[in-house]
BAKEBA-203498 format. One line per 2 residues: their letters; for each residue x, y, z of C-alpha. Coordinates in nm, 2 decimals. Layout:
<sites>
A	X Y Z | ...
</sites>
This chain:
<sites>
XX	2.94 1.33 1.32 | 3.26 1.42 1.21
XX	3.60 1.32 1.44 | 3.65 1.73 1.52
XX	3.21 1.70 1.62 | 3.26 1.45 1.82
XX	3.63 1.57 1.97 | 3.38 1.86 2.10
XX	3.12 1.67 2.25 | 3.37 1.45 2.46
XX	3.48 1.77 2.61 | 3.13 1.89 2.66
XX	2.89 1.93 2.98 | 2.69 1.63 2.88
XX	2.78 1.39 3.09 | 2.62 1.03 2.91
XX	2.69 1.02 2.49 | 2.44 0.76 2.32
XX	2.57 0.59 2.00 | 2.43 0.31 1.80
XX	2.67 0.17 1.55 | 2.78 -0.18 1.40
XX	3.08 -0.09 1.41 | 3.19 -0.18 1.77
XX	3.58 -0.18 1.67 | 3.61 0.14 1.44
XX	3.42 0.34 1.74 | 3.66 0.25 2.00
XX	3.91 0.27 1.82 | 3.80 0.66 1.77
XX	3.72 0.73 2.07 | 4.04 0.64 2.22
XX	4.23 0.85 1.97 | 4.00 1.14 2.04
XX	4.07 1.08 2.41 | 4.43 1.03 2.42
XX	4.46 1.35 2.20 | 4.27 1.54 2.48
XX	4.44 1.40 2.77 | 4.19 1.21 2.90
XX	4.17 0.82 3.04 | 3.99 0.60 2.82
XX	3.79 0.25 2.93 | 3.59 0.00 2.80
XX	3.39 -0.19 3.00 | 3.15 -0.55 2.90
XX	2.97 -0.81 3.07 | 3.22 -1.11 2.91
XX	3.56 -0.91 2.98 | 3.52 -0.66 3.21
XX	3.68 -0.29 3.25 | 4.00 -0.25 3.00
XX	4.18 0.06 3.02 | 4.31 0.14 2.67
XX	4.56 0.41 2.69 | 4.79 0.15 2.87
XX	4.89 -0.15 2.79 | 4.69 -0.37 3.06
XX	4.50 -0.69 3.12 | 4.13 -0.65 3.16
XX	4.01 -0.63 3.52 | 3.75 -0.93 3.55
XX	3.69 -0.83 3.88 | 3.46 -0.56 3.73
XX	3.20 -0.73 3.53 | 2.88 -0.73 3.66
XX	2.65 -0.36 3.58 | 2.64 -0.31 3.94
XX	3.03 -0.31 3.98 | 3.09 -0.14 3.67
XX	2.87 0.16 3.76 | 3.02 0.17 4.17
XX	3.38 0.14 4.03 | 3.28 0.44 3.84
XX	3.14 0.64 4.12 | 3.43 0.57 4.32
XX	3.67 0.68 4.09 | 3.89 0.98 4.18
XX	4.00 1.10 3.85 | 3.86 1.21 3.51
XX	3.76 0.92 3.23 | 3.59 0.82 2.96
XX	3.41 0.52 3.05 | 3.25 0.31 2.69
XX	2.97 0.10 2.84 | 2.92 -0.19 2.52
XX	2.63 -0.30 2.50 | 2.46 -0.22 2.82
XX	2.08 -0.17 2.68 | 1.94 -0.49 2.84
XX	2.09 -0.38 3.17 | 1.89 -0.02 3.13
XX	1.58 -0.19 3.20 | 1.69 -0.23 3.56
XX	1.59 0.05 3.83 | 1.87 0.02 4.01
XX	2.13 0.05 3.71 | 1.93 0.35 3.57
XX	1.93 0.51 3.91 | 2.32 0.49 3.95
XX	2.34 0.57 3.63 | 2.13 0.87 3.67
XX	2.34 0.99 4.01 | 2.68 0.94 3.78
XX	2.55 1.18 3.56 | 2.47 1.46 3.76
XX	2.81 1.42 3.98 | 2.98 1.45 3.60
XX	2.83 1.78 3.55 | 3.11 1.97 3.63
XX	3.39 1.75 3.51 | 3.51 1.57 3.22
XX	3.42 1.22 3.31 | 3.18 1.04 3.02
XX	2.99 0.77 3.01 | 2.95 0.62 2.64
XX	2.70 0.35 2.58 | 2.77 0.20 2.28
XX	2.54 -0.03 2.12 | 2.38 -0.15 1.79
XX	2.02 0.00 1.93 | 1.96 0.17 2.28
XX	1.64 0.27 2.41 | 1.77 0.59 2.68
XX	1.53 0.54 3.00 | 1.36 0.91 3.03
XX	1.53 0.91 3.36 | 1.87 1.03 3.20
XX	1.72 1.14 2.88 | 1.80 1.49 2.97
XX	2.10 1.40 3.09 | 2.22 1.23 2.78
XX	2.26 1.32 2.42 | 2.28 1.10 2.07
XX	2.57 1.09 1.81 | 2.67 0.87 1.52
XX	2.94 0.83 1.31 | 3.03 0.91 0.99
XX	3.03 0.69 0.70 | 3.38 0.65 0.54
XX	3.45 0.98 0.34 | 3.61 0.96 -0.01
XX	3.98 0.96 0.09 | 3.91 0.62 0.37
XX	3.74 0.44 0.09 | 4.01 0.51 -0.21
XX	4.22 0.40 0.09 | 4.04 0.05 0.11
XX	4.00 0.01 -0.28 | 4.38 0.07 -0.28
XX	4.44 -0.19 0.04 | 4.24 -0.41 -0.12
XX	4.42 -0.40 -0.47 | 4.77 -0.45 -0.32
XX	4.66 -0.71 -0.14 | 4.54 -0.89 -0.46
XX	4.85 -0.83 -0.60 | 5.03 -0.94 -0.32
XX	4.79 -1.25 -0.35 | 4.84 -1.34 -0.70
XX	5.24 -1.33 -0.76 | 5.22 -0.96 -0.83
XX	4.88 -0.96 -1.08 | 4.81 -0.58 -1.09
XX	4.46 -0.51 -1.06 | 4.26 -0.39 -1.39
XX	4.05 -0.07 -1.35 | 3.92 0.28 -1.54
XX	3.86 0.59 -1.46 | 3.50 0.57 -1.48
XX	3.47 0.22 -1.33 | 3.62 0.33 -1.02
XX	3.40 0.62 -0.98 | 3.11 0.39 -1.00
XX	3.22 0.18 -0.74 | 3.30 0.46 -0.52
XX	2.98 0.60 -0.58 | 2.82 0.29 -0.50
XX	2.97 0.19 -0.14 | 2.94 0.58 -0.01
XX	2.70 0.54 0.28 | 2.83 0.18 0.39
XX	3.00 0.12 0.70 | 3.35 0.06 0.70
XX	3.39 -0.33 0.70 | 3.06 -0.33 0.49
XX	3.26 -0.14 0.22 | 3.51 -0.30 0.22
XX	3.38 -0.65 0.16 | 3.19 -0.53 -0.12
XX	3.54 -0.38 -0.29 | 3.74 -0.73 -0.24
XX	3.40 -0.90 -0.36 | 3.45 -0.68 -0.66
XX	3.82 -0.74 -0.72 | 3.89 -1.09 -0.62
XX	3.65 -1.26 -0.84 | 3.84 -1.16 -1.19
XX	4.10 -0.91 -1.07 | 3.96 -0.61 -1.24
XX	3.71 -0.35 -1.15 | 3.44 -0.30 -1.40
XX	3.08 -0.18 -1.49 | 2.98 -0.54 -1.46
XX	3.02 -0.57 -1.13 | 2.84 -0.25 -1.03
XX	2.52 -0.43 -1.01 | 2.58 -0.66 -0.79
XX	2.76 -0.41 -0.54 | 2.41 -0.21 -0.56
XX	2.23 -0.53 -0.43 | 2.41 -0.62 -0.18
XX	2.43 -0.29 -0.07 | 2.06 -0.27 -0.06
XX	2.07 -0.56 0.15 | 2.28 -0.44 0.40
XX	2.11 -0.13 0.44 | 1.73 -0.25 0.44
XX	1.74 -0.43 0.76 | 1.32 -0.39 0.85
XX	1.22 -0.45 0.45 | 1.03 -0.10 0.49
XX	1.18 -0.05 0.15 | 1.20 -0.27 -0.15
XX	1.46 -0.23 -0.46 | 1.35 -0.32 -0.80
XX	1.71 -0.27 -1.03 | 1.57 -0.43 -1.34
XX	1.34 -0.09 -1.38 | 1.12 -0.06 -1.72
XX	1.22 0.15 -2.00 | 1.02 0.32 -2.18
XX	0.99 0.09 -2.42 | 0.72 -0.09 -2.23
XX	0.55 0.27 -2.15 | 0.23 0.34 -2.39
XX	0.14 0.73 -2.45 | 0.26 0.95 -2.18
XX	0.46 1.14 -2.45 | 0.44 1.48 -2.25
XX	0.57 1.31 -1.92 | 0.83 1.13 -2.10
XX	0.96 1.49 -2.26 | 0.95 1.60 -1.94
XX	1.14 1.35 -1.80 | 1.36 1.38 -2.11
XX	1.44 1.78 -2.04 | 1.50 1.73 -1.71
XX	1.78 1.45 -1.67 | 2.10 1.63 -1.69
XX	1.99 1.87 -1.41 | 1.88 1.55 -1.21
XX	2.26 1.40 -1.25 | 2.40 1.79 -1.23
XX	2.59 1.73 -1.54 | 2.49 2.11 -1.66
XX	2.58 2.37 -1.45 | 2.32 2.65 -1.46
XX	2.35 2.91 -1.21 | 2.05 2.89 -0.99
XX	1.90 2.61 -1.12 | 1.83 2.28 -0.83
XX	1.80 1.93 -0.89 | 1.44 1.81 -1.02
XX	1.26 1.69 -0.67 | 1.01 1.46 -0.79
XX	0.68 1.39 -0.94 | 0.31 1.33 -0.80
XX	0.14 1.05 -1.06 | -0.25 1.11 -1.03
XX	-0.50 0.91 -1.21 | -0.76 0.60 -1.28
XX	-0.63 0.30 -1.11 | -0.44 0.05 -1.37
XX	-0.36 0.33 -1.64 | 0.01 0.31 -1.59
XX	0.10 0.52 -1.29 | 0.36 0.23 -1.17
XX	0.50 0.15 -1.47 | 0.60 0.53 -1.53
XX	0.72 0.51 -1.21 | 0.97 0.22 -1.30
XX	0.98 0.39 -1.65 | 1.19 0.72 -1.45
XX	1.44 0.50 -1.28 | 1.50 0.28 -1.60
XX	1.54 0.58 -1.84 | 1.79 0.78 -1.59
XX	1.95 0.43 -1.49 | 1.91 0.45 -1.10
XX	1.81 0.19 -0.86 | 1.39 0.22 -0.81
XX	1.30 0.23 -0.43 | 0.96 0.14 -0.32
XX	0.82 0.25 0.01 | 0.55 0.07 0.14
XX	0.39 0.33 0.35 | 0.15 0.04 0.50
XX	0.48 -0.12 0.69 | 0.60 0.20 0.83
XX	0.32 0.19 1.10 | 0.43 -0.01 1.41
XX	0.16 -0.01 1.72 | 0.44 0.10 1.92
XX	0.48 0.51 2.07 | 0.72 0.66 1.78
XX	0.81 0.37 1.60 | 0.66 0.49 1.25
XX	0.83 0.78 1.28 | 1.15 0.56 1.37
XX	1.06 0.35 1.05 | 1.01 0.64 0.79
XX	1.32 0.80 0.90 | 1.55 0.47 0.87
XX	1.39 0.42 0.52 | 1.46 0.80 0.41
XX	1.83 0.74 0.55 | 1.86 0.44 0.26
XX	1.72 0.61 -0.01 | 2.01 0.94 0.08
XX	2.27 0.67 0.11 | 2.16 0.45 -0.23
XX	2.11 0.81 -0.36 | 2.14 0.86 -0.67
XX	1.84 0.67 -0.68 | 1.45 0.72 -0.72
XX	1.22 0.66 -0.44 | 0.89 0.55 -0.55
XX	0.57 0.61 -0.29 | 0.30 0.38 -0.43
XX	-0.07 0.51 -0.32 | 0.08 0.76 -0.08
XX	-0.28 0.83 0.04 | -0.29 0.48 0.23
XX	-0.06 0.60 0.49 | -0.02 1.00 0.46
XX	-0.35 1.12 0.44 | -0.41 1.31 0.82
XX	-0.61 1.04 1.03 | -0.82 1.23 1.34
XX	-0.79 0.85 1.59 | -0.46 0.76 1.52
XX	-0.32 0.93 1.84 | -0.13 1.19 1.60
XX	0.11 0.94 1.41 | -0.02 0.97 1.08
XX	0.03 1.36 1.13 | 0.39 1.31 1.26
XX	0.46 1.07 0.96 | 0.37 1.35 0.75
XX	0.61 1.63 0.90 | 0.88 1.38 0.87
XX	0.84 1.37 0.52 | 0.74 1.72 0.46
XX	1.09 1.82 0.65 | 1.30 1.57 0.47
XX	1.15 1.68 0.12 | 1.17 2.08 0.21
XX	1.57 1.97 0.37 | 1.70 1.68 0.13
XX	2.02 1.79 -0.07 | 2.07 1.38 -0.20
XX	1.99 1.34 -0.55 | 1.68 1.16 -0.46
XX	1.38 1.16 -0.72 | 1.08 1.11 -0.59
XX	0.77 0.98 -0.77 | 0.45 0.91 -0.56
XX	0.14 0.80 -0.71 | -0.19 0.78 -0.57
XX	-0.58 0.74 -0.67 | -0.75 0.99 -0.46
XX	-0.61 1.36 -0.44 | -0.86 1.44 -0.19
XX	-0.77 1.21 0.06 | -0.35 1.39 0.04
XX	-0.28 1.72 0.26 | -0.25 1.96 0.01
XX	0.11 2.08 0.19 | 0.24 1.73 0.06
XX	0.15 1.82 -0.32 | 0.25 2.19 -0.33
XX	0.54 2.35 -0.56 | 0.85 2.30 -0.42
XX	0.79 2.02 -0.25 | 0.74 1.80 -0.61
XX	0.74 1.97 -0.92 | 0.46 1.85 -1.08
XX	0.15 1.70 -1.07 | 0.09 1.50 -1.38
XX	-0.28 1.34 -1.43 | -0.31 0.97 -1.61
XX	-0.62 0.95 -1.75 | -0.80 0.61 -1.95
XX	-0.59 0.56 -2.27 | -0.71 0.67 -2.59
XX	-0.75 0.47 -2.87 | -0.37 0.52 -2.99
XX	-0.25 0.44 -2.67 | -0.50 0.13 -2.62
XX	-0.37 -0.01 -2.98 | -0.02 0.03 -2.84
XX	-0.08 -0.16 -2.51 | -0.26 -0.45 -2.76
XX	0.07 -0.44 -2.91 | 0.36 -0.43 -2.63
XX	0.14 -0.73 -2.42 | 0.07 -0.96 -2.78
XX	0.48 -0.89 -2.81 | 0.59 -1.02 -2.47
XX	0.35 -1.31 -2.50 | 0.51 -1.37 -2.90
XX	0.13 -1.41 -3.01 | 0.12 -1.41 -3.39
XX	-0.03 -1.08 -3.48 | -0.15 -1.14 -3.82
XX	-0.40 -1.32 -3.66 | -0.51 -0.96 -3.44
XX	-0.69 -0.65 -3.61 | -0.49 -0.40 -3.30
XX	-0.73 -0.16 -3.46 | -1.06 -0.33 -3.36
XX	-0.97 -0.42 -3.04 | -0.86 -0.08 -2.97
XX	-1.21 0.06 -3.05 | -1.39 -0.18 -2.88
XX	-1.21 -0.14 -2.60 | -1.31 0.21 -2.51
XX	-1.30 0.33 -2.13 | -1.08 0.05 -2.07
XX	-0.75 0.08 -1.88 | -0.39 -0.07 -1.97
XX	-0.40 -0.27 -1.66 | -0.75 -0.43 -1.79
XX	-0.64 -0.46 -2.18 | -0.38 -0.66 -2.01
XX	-0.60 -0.91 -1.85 | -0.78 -0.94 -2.21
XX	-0.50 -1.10 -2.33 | -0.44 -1.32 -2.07
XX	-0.80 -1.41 -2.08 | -0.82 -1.52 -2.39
XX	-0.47 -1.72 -2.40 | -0.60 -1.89 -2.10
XX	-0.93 -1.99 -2.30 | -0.71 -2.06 -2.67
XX	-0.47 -2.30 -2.44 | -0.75 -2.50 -2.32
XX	-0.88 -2.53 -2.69 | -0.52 -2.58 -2.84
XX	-0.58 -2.32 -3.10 | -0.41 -1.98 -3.22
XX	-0.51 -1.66 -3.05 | -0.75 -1.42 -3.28
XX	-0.95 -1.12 -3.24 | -1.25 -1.30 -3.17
XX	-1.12 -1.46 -2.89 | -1.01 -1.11 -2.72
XX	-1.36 -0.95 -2.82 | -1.52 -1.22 -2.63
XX	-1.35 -1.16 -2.31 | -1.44 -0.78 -2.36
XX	-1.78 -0.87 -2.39 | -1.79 -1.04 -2.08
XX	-1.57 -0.75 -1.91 | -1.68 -0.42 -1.74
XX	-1.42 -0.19 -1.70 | -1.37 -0.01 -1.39
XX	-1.48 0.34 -1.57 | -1.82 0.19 -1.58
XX	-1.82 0.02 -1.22 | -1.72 0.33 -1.08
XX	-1.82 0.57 -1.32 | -1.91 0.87 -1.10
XX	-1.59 0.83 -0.89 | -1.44 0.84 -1.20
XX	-1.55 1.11 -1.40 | -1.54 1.33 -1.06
XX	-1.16 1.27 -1.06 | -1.18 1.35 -1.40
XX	-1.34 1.68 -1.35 | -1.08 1.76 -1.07
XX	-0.76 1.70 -1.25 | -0.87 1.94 -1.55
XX	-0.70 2.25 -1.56 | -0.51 2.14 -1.19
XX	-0.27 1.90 -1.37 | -0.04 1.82 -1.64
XX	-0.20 1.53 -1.86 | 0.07 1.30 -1.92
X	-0.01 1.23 -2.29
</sites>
């Protein structure tokens, strides 16, 4: 919320405000402005140091320090406050506490006496639930975090017998672009990291602000962050997904300005398992140069009442605040698709997404893959929720040659000794993740033998191989069947 949002709020009817934040000091700090602006008493109160009144100039009162005495000074007080409880969640598990608590409220109603508890995570008993209501803060805007880069330069300077600190424009857009979302103090270590270690501010030092940002965000590892993302370069075929991709980049980064025209939402990847679906997906975030979030959609589920809901949320609230960025949901199917005896949650995971997908305004890309269209609501897959479907089917023989080629390259075999062309025929209904393995295979089998890798030694591991397209052939080939004329082939 905004300082004029929460202003408001304070002068509200609702008697209890809720907000979880790190950032104890920068919360007081604005509450008391917003207090003293409005004419109204401000106090904090906690277990180690008591009740402080901050609009004068006074020693804590240590006489007040247990949850009991807080809560009857409070009830016995004969003029309008604002009382900010810190960290008083364990003490809500008490009856008595929640009772008081509860009777405060409703003799509040009228007037402008507030109770703020203000924690890093509160669980609100249902008792006051209704009587209470949730806020946050804002992360620093634009103007308080060219104030820290420019704190933090003249304090370099001031540090280093008057060394000004190097910059450029475009370097100092990145950073900013790449502590947005942080809390304060989080920000602004990652600016003096940036500055103190060479006195400069530079594109080098953009990747390491992303990490550590990452880090600081992704408390519950819901989300993982892969920044070395593939380039094309290590993507076989797919020509008619990469033109696609190609076509559509500027509009992603808005650096055209079309009337009418939105940001590219994202991308559904069906097809054969092991035929490249996650390597395109890395391919996206390497080829627009954004940071490549995965979402495990197994981890979101927690056997507690609204927890996954909890989880999904906090993990779409990193990928808005590492935005631009893509977020990649691996086999979506695993955790989206509707389950009848899960008590609802797999249905309420769903309209979280489906809301945040129909209401997100972050340059977010999503790319989801999956194996099994008809295991995904069809409301996930519909236009205007991703743009496209795009089908990966088993490589063709071009393609197949190329993945013979990129996987003998990053093993440096000698190639002279490899007819790419052979093994590419022989190797039909085989998928890139399984052409991979051939390789492997066979250096595995050369090593033991200390001899060079040949075509012979890859046709016998294909000889003793059966691809997944014949294990599963009529799973296959009904997938197959599906995706013609419903989806975009990639090649």
């Amino acid at each position: 919320m905004t300082r004029s949002e929460i202003s408001s709020l304070l002068q509200a009817n609702t008697p209890i405000l809720v907000l979880e934040t790190l950032e104890e000091r920068r919360a007081i700090n604005l509450l008391k402005g917003i207090a003293l602006g409005i004419g109204i008493p401000v106090a904090t109160w906690s277990v180690a140091t008591g009740l402080q009144r901050l609009d004068f100039n006074l020693d804590a009162d240590t006489e007040v320090k247990e949850p009991k005495e807080i809560l009857a000074h409070i009830t016995a007080a004969t003029f309008d406050s604002i009382y900010i409880l810190l960290d008083f969640h364990p003490f809500l598990k008490d009856p008595l506490h929640v009772r008081m608590l509860k009777e405060l409220a409703m003799s509040f109603d009228k007037g402008r006496s507030k109770i703020v508890l203000l924690s890093h995570e509160i669980e609100t008993p249902a008792e006051i639930r209704r009587l209470s209501v949730d806020f946050e803060l804002d992360a620093p805007g634009d103007e308080e975090l060219r104030e820290i880069i420019r704190e933090e330069a003249i304090a370099y300077t001031n540090d280093n017998k008057g060394k000004q600190v190097k910059f450029t424009e475009k370097s100092l857009d990145l950073l900013m672009r790449n502590i947005r979302g942080l809390a304060f103090n989080d920000a602004r270590r990652l600016v003096h990291s940036a500055i103190a270690d060479d006195g400069a501010i530079t594109e080098s030092d953009i990747p390491e602000v992303m990490q550590t940002k990452y880090r600081l965000l992704n408390l519950d590892g819901v989300l993982s962050c892969e920044f070395d993302a593939s380039n094309f370069a290590e993507l076989a075929g797919m020509k008619k997904l990469k033109q696609w991709l190609i076509q559509r980049e500027k509009f992603f980064h808005q650096t055209v300005d079309i009337p009418g025209m939105n940001r590219p939402r994202g991308i559904l990847l069906l097809g054969v398992q092991g035929c490249g679906k996650s390597v395109a997906a890395k391919a996206v975030a390497g080829v627009w140069g954004l940071p490549l979030l995965r979402l495990d959609v197994g981890s979101l589920y927690n056997k507690y009442y609204g927890e996954t809901e909890r989880n999904i949320r906090k993990a779409l609230q990193t990928a808005e605040v590492m935005a631009p960025c893509v977020l990649w949901i691996d086999e979506m199917e695993k955790g989206l698709a509707v389950n009848e005896n899960d008590d609802g949650t797999s249905q309420r995971l769903l309209s979280t997404l489906l809301t945040w997908m129909a209401e997100n305004t972050h340059p977010v890309f999503i790319v989801a893959t999956s194996n099994n269209i008809d295991k995904l609501p069809p409301e996930l897959i519909r236009k205007g929720r991703l743009d496209e479907v795009f089908f990966v089917d088993l490589p063709d023989a071009e393609v197949r040659a190329s993945i013979f080629t990129i996987h003998a390259d990053k093993r440096q075999l000698d190639q002279s000794q490899l007819d790419i062309g052979q093994l590419a025929e022989l190797t039909q209904g085989f998928s890139g993740a399984e052409i991979e393995q051939l390789v492997v295979s066979a250096i595995y089998a050369t090593h033991d033998r200390g001899s060079v890798i040949t075509t012979a030694d890859i046709i016998r591991e294909i000889e003793k191989t059966k691809p997944l397209s014949v294990l599963m052939g009529e799973k296959i080939s009904a997938l197959r069947q599906w995706a013609r004329g419903r989806t975009v082939s990639v090649d």
